[in-house]
C-alpha positions as CSV (number, residue, x, y, z in Angstrom):
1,X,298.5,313.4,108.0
2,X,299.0,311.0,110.8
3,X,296.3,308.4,111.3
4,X,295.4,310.0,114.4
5,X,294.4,313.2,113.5
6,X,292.4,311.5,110.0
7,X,290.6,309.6,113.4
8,X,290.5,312.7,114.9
9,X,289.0,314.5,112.0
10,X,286.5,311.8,111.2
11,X,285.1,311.5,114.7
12,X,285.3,315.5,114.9
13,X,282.8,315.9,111.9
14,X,280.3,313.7,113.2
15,X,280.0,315.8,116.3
16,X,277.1,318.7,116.2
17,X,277.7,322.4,115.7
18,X,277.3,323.3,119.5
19,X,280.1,320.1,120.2
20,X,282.7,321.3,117.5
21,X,282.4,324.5,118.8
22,X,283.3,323.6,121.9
23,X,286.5,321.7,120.5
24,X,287.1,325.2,119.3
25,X,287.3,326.4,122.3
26,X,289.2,324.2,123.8
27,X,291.6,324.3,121.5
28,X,292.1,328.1,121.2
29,X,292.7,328.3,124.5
30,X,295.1,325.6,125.6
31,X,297.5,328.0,127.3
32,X,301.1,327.8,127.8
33,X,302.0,326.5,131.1
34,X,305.1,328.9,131.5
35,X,302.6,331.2,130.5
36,X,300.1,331.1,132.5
37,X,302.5,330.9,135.3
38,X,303.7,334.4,134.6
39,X,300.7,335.7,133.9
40,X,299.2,334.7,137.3
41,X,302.3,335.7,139.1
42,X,302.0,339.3,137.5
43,X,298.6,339.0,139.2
44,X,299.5,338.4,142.8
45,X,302.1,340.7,142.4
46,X,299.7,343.8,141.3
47,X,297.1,342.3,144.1
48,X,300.3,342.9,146.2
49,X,301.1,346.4,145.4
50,X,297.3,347.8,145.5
51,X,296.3,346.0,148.8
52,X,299.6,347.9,150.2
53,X,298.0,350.9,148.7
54,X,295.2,351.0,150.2
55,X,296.8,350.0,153.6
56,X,299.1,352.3,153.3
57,X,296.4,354.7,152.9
58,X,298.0,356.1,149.3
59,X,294.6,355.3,147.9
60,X,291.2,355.1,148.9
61,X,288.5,352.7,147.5
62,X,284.9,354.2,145.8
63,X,281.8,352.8,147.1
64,X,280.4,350.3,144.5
65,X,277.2,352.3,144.3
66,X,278.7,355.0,143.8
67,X,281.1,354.0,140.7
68,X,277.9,352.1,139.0
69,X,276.3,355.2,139.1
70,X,279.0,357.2,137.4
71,X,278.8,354.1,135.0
72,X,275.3,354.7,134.0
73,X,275.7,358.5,133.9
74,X,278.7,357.9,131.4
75,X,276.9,355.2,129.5
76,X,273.2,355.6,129.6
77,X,270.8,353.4,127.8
């Protein structure tokens, strides 16, 4: 191993459960740049489309109150 990561390491296992966990974290989710540029792409693109929809009149949007409500019928408890 490279001297770093042995510093790394070292400094890493003095840290307290809640702090390595956050490393973790951090390091599980480092995302690819490219990545994450096609991913939020995809996003606009689908915010795109259904905000044509629903200009377009093709769909029509369901009150919030209304859809909670089928929620709880669907999933009491």
């Amino acid at each position: 191993m490279s001297p770093t990561v042995e510093r790394l390491k070292a400094e890493i296992e003095a840290l307290s459960a809640d702090e390595r966990a956050e490393i973790v974290k951090f390091l599980t989710i480092i995302p690819d740049s490219n990545e994450e540029d096609e991913i939020e792409l995809a996003w606009e693109q689908e915010l795109e489309r259904r905000l044509r929809e629903v200009e377009n009149g093709e769909v029509c949007g369901v009150p919030g109150d209304e859809v909670f409500e089928q929620l709880r019928q669907k999933y009491p408890g």
